[in-house]
N, CA, C and O atoms as a Tripos MOL2 file, in Angstrom:
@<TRIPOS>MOLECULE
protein
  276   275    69     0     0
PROTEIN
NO_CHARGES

@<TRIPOS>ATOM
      1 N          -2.3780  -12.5030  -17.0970 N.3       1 UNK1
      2 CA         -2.8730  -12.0760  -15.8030 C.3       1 UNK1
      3 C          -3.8950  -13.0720  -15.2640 C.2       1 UNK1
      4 O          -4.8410  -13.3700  -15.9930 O.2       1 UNK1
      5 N          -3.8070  -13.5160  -14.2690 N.am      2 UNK2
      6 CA         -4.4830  -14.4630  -13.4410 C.3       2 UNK2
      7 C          -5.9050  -13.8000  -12.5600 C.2       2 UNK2
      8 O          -5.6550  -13.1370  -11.5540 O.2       2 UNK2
      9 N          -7.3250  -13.9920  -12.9540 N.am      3 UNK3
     10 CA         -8.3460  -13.4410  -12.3980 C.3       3 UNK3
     11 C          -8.2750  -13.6310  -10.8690 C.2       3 UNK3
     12 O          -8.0100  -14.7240  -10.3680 O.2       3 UNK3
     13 N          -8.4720  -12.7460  -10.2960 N.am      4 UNK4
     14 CA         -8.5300  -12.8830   -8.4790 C.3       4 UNK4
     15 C          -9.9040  -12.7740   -8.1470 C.2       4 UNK4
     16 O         -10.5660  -11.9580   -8.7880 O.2       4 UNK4
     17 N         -10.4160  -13.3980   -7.3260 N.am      5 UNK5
     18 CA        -12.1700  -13.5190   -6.8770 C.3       5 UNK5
     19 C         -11.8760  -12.6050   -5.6490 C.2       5 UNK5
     20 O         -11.0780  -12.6830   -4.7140 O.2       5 UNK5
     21 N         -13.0520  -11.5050   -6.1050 N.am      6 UNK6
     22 CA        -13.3990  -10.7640   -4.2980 C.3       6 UNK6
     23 C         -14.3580   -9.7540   -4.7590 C.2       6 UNK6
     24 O         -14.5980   -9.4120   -5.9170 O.2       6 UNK6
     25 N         -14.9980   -9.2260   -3.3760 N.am      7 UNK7
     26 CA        -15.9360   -8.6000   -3.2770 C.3       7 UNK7
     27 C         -15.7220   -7.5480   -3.8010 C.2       7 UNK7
     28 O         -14.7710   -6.8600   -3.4290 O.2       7 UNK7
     29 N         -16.8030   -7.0400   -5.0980 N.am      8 UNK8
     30 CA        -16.1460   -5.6370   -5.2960 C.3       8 UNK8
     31 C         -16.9890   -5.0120   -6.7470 C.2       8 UNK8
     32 O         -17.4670   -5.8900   -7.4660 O.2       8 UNK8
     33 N         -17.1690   -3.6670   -7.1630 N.am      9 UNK9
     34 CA        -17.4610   -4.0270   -8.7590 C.3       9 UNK9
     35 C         -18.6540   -2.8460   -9.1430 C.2       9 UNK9
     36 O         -19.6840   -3.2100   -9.7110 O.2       9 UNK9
     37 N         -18.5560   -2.2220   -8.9890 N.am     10 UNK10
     38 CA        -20.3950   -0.9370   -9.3170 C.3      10 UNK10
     39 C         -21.2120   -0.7860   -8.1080 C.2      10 UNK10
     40 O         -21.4920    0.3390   -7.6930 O.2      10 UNK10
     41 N         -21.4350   -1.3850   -7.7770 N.am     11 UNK11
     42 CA        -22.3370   -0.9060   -6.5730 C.3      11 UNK11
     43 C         -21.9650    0.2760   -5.5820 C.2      11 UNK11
     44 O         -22.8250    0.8010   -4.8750 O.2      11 UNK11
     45 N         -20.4240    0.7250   -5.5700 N.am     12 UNK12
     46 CA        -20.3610    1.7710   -4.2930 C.3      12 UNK12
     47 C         -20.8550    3.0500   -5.6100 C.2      12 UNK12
     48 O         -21.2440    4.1840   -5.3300 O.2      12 UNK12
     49 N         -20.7250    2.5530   -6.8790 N.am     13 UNK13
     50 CA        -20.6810    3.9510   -7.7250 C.3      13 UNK13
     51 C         -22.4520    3.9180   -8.0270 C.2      13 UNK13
     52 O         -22.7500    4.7580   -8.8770 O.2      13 UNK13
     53 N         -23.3000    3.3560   -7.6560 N.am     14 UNK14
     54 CA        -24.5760    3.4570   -7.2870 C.3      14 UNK14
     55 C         -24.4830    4.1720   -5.8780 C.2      14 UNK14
     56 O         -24.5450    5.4010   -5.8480 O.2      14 UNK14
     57 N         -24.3560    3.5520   -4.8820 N.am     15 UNK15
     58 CA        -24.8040    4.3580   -3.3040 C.3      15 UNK15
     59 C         -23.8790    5.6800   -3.8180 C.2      15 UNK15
     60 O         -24.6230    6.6490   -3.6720 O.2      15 UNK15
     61 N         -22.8010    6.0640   -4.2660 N.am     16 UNK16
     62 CA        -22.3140    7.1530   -3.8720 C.3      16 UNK16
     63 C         -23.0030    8.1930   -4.7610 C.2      16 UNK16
     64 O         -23.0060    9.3700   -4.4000 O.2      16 UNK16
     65 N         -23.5780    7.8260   -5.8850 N.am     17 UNK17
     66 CA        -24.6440    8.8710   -6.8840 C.3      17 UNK17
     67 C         -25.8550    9.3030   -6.3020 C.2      17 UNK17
     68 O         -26.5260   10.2940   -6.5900 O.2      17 UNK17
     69 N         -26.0900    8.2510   -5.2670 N.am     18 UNK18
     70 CA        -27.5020    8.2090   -4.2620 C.3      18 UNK18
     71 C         -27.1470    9.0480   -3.5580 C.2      18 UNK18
     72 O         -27.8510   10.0570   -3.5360 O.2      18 UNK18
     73 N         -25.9150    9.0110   -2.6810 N.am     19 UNK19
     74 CA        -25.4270    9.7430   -1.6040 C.3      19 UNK19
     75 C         -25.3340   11.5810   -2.1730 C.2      19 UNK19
     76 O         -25.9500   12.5460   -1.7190 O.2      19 UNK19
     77 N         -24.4900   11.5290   -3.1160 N.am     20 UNK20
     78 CA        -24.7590   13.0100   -3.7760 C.3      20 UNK20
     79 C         -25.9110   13.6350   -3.9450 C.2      20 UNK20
     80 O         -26.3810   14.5950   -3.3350 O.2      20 UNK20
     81 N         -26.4580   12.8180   -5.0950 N.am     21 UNK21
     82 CA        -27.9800   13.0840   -4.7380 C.3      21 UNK21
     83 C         -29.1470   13.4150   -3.6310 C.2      21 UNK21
     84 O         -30.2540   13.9130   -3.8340 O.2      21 UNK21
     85 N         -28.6650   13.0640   -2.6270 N.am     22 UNK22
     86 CA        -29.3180   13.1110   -1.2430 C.3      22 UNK22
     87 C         -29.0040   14.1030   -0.9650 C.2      22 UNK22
     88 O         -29.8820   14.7900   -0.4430 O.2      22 UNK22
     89 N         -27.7030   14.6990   -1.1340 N.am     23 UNK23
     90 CA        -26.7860   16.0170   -0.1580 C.3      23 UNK23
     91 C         -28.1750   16.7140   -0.9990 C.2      23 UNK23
     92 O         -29.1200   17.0610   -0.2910 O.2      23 UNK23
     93 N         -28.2670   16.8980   -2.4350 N.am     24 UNK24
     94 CA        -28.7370   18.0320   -3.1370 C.3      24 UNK24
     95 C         -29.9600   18.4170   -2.6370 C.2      24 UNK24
     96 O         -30.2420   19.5480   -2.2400 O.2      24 UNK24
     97 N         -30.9720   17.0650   -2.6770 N.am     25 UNK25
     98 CA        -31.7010   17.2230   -1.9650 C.3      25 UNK25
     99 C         -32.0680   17.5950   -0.5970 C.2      25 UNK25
    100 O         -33.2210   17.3640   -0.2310 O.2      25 UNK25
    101 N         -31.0010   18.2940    0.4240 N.am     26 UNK26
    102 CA        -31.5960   18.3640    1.2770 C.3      26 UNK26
    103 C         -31.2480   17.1010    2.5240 C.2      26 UNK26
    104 O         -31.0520   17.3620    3.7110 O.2      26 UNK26
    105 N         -31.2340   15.7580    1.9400 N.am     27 UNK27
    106 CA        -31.3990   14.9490    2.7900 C.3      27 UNK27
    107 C         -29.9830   14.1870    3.9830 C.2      27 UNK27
    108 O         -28.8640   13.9930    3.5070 O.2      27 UNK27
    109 N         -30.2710   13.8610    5.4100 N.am     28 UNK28
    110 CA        -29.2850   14.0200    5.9920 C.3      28 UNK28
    111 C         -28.6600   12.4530    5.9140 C.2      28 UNK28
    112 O         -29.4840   11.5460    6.0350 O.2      28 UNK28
    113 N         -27.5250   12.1640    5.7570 N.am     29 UNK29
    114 CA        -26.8450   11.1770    6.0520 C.3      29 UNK29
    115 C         -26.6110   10.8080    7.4760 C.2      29 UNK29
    116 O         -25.9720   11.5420    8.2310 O.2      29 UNK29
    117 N         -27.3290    9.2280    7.9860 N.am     30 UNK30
    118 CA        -27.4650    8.6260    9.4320 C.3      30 UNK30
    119 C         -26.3980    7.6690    9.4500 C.2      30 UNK30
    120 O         -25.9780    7.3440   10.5600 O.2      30 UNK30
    121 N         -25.6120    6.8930    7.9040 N.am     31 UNK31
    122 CA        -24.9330    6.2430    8.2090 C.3      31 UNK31
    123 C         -23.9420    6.1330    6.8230 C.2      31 UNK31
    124 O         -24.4980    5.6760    5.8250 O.2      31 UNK31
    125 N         -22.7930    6.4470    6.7240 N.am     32 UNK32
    126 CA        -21.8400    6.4410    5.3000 C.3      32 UNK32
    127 C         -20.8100    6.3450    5.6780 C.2      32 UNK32
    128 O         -20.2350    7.1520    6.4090 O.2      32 UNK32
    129 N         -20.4330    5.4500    5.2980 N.am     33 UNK33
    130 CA        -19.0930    5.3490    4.7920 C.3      33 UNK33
    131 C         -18.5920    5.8200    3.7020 C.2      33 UNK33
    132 O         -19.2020    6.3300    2.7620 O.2      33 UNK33
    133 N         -16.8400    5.5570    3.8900 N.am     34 UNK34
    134 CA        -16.4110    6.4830    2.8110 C.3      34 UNK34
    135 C         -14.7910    4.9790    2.6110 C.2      34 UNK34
    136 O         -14.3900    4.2310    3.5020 O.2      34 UNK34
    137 N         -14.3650    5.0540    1.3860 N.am     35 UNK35
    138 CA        -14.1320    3.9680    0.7480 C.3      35 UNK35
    139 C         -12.3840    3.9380    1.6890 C.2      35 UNK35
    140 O         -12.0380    4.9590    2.2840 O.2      35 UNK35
    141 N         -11.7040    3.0080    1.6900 N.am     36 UNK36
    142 CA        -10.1580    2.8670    2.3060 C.3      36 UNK36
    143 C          -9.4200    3.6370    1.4720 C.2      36 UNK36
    144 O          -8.4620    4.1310    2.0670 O.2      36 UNK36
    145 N          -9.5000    3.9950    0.0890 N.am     37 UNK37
    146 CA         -8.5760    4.3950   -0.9430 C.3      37 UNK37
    147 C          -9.7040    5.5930   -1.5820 C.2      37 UNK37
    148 O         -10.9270    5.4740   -1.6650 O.2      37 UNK37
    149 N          -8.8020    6.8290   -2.0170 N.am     38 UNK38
    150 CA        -10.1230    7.2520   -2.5480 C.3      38 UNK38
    151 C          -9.9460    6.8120   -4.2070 C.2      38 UNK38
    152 O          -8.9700    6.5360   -4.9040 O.2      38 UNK38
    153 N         -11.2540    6.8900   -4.4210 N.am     39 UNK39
    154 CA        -12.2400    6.5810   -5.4440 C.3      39 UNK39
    155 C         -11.4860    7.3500   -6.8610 C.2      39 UNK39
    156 O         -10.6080    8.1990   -6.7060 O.2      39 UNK39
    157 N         -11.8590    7.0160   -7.9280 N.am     40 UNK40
    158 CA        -11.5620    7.9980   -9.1450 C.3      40 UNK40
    159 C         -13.1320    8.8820   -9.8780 C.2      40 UNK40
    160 O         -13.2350    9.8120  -10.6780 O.2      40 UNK40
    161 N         -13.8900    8.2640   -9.3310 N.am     41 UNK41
    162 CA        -15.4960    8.7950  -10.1410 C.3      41 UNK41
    163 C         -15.6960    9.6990   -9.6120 C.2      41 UNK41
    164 O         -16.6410   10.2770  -10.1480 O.2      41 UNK41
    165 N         -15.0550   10.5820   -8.2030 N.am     42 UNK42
    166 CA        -15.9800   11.1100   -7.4350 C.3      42 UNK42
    167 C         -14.5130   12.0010   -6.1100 C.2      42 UNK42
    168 O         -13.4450   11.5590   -5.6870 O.2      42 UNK42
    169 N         -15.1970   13.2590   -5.8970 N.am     43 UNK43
    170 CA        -14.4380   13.9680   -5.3160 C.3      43 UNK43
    171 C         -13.9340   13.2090   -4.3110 C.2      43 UNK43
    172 O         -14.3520   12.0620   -4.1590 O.2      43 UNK43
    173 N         -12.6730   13.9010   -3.2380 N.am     44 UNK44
    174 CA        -12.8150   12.9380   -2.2840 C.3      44 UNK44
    175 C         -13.5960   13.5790   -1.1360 C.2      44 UNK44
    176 O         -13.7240   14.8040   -1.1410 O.2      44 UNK44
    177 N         -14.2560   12.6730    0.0830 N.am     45 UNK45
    178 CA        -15.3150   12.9800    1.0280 C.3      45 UNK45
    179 C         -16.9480   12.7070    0.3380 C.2      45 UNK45
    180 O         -17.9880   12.6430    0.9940 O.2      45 UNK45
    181 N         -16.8270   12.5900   -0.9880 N.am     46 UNK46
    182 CA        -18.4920   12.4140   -1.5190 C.3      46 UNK46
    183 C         -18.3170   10.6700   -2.0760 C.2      46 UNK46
    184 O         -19.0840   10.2790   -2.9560 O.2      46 UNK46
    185 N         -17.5410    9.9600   -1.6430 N.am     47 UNK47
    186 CA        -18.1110    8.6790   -2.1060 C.3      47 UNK47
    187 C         -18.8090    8.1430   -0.6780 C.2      47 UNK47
    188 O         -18.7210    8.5340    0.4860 O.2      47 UNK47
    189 N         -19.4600    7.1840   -1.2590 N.am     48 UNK48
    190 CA        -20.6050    6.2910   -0.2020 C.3      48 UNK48
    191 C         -19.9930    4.1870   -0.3470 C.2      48 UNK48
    192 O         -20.4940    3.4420   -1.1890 O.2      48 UNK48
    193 N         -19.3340    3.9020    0.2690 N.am     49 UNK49
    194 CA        -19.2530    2.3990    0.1290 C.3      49 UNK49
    195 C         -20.3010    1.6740    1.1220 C.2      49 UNK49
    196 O         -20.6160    2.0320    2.2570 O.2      49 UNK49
    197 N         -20.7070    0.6730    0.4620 N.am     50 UNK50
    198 CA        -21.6140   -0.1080    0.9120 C.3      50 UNK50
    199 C         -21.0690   -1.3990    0.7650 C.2      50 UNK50
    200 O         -20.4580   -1.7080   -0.2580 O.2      50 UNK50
    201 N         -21.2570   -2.2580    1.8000 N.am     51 UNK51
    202 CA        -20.8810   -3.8370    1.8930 C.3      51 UNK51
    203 C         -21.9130   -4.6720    2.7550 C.2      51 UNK51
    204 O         -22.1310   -4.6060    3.9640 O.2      51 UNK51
    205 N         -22.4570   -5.4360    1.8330 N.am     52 UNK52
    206 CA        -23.6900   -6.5960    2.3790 C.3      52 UNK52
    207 C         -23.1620   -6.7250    3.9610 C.2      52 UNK52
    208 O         -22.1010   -7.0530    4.4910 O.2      52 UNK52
    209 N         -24.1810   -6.3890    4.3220 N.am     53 UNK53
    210 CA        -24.3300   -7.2050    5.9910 C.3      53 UNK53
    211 C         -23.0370   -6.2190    7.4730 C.2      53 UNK53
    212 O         -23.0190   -6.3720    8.6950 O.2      53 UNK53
    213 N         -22.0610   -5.1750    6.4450 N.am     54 UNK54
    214 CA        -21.7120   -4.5740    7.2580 C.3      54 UNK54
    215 C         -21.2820   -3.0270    7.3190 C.2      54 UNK54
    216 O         -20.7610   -2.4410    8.2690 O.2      54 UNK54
    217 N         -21.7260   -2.3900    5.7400 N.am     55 UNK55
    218 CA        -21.7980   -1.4970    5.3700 C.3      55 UNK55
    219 C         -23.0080   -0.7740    4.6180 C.2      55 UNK55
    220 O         -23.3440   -1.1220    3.4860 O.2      55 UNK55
    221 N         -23.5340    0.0830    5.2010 N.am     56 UNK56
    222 CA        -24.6280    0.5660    4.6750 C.3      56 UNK56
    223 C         -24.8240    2.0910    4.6660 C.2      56 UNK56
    224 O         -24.1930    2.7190    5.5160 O.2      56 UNK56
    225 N         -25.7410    2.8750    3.6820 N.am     57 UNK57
    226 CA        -25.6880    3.8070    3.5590 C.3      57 UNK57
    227 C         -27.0990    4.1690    3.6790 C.2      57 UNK57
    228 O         -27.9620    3.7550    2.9040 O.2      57 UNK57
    229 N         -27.4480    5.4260    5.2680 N.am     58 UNK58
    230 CA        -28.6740    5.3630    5.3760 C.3      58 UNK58
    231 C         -28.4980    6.9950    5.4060 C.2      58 UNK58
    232 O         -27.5890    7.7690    5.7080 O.2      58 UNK58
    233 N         -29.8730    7.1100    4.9250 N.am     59 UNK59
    234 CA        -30.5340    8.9000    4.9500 C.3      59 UNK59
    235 C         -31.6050    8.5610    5.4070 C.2      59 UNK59
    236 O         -32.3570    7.5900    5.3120 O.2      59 UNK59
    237 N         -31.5520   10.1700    6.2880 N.am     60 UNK60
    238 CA        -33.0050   10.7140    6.5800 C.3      60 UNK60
    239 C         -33.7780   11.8810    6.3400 C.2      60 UNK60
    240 O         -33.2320   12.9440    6.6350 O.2      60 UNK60
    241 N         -34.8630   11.9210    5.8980 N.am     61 UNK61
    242 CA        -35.7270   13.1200    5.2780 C.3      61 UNK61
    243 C         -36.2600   13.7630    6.3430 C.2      61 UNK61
    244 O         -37.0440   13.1890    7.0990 O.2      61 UNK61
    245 N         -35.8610   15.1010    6.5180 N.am     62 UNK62
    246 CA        -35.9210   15.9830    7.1620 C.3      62 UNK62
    247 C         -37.2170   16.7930    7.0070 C.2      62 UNK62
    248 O         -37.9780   17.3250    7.8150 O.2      62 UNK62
    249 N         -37.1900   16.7060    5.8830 N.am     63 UNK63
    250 CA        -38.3430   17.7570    5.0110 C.3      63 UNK63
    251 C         -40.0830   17.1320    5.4810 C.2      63 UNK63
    252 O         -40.3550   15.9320    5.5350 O.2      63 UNK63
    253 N         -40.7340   17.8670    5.6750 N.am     64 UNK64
    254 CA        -42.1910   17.5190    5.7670 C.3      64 UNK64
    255 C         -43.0920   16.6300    4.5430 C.2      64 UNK64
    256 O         -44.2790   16.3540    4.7150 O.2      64 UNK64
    257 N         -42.6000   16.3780    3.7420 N.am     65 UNK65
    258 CA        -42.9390   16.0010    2.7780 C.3      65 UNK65
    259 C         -41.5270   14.9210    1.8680 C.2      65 UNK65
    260 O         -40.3710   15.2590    1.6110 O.2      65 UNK65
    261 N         -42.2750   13.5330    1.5660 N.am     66 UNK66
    262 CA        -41.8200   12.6420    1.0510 C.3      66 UNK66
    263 C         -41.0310   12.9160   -0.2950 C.2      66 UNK66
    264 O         -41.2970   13.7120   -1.1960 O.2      66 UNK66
    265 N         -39.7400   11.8150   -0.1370 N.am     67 UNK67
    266 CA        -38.8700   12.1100   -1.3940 C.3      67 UNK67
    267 C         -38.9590   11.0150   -2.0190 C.2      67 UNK67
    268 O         -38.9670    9.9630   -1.3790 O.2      67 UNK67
    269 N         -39.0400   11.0200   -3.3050 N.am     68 UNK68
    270 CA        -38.8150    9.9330   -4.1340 C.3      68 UNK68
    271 C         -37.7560    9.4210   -4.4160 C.2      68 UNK68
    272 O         -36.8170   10.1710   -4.6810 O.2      68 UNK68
    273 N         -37.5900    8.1420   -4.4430 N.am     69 UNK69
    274 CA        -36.0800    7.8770   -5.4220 C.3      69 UNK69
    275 C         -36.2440    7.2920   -6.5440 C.2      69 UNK69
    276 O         -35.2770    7.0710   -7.2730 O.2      69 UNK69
@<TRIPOS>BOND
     1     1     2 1
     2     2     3 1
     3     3     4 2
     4     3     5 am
     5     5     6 1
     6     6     7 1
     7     7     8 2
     8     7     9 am
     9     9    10 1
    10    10    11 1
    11    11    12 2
    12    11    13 am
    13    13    14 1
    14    14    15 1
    15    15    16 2
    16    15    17 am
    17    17    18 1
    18    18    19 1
    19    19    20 2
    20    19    21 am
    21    21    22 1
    22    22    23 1
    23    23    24 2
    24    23    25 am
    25    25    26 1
    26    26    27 1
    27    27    28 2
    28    27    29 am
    29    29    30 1
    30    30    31 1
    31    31    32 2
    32    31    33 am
    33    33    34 1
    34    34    35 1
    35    35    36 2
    36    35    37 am
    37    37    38 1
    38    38    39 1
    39    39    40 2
    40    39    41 am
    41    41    42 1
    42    42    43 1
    43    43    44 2
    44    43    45 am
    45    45    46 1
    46    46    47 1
    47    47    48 2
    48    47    49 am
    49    49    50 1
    50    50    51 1
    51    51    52 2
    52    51    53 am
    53    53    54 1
    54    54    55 1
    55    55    56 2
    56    55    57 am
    57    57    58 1
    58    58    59 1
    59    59    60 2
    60    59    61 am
    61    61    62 1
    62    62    63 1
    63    63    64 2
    64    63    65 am
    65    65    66 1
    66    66    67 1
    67    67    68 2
    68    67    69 am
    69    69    70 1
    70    70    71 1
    71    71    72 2
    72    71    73 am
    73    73    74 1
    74    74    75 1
    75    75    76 2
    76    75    77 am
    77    77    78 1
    78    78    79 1
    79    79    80 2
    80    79    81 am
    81    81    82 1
    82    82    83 1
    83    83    84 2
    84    83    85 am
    85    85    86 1
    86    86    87 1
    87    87    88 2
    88    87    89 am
    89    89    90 1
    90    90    91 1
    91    91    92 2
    92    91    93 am
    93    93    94 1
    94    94    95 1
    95    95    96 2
    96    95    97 am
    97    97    98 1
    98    98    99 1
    99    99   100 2
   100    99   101 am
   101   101   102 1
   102   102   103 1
   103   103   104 2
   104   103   105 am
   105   105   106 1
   106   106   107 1
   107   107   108 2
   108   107   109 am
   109   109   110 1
   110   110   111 1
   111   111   112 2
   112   111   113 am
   113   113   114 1
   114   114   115 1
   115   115   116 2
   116   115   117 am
   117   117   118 1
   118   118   119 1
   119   119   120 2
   120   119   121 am
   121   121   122 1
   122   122   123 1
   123   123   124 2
   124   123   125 am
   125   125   126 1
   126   126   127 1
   127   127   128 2
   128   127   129 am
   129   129   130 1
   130   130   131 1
   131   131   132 2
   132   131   133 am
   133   133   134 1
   134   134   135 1
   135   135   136 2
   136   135   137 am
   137   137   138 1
   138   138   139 1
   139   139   140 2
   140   139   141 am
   141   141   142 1
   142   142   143 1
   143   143   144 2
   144   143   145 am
   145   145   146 1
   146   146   147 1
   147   147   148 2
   148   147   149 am
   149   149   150 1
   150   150   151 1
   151   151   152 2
   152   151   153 am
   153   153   154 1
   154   154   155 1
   155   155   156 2
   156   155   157 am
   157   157   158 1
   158   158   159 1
   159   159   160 2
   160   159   161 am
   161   161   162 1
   162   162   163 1
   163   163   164 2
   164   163   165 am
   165   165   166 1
   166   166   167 1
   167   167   168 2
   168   167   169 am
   169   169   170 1
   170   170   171 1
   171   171   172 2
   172   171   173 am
   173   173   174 1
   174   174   175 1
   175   175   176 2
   176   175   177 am
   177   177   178 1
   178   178   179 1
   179   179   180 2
   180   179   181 am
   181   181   182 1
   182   182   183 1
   183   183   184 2
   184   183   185 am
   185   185   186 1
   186   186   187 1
   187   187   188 2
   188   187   189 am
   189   189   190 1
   190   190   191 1
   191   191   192 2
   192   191   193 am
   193   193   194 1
   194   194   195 1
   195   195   196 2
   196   195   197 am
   197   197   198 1
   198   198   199 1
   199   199   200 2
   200   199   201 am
   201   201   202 1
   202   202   203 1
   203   203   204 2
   204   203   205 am
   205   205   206 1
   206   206   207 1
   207   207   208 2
   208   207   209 am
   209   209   210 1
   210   210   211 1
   211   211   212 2
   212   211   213 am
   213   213   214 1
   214   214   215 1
   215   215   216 2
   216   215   217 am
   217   217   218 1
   218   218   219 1
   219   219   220 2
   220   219   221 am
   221   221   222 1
   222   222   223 1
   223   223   224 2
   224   223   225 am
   225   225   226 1
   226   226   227 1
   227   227   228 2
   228   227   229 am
   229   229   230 1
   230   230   231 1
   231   231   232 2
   232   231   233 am
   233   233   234 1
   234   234   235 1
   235   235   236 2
   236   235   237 am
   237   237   238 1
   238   238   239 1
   239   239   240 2
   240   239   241 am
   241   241   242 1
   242   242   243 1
   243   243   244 2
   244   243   245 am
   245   245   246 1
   246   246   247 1
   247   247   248 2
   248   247   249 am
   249   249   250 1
   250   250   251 1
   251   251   252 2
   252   251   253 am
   253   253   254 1
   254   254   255 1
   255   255   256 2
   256   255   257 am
   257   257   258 1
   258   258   259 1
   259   259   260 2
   260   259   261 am
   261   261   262 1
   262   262   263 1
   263   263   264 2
   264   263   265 am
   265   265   266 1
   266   266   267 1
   267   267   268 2
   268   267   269 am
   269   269   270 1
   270   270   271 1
   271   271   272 2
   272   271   273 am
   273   273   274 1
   274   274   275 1
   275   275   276 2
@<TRIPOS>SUBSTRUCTURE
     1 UNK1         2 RESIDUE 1 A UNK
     2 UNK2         6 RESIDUE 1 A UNK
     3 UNK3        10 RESIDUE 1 A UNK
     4 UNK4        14 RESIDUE 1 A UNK
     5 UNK5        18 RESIDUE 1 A UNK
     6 UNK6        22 RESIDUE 1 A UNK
     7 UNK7        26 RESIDUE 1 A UNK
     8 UNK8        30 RESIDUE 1 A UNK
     9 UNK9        34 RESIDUE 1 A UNK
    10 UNK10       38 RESIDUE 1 A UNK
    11 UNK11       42 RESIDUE 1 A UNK
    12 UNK12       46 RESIDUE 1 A UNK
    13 UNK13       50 RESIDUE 1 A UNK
    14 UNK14       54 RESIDUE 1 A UNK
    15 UNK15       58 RESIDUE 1 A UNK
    16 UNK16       62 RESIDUE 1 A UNK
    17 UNK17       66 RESIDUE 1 A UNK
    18 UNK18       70 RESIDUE 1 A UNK
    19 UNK19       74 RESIDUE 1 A UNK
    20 UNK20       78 RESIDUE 1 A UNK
    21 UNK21       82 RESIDUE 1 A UNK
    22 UNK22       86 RESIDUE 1 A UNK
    23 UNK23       90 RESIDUE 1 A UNK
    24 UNK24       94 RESIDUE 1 A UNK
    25 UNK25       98 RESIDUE 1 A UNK
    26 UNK26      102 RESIDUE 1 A UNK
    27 UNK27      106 RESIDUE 1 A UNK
    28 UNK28      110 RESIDUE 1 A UNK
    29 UNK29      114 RESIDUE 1 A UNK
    30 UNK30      118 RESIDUE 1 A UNK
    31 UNK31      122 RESIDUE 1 A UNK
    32 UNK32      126 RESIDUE 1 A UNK
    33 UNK33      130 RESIDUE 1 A UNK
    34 UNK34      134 RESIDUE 1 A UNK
    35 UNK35      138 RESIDUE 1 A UNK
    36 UNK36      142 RESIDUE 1 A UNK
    37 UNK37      146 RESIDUE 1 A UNK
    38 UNK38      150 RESIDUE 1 A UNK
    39 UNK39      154 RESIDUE 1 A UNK
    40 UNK40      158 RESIDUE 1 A UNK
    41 UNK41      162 RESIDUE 1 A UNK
    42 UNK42      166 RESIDUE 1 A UNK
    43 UNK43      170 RESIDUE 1 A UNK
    44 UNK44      174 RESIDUE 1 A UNK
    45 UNK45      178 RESIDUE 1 A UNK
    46 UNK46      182 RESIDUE 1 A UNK
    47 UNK47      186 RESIDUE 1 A UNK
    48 UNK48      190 RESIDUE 1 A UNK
    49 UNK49      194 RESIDUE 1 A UNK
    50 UNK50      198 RESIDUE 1 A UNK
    51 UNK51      202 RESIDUE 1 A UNK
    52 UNK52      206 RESIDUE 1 A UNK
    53 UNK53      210 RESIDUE 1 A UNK
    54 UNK54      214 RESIDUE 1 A UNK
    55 UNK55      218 RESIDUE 1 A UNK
    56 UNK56      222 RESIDUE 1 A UNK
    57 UNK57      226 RESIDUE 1 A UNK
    58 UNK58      230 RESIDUE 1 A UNK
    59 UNK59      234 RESIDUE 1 A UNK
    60 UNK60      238 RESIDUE 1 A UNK
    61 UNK61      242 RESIDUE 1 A UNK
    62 UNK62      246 RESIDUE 1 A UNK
    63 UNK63      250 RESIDUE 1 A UNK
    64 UNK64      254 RESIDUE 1 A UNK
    65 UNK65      258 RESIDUE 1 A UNK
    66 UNK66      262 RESIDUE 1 A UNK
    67 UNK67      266 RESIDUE 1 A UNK
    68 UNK68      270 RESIDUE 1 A UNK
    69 UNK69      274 RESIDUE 1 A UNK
């Protein structure tokens, strides 16, 4: 098998643990995407893809009081 170079590799399975995490908390999603194919880690509608410079995954805290990450 011949290695193919491209963008790709752990990172959406970081934002989309963030993204879950956020729902639990309370917190609202301002900007998510959701992947072309669905995902195997993760229901479908709860993944989060992120791509440098044109995909990003933003929340906002609703709550009166600051959330940690």
């Amino acid at each position: 098998d011949a290695a193919i170079l491209d963008v790709g590799g752990g990172i959406c399975q970081v934002s989309t643990t963030l993204f879950n995490a956020a729902l639990l908390a309370g917190l609202e999603p301002v900007e998510r995407h959701n992947h072309m194919f669905t995902v195997s880690y993760v229901a479908p509608g709860r993944d989060a893809s992120v791509s440098y410079g044109s995909q990003d995954l933003r929340l906002r805290n609703p709550h009166p009081f600051p959330v940690l990450l």
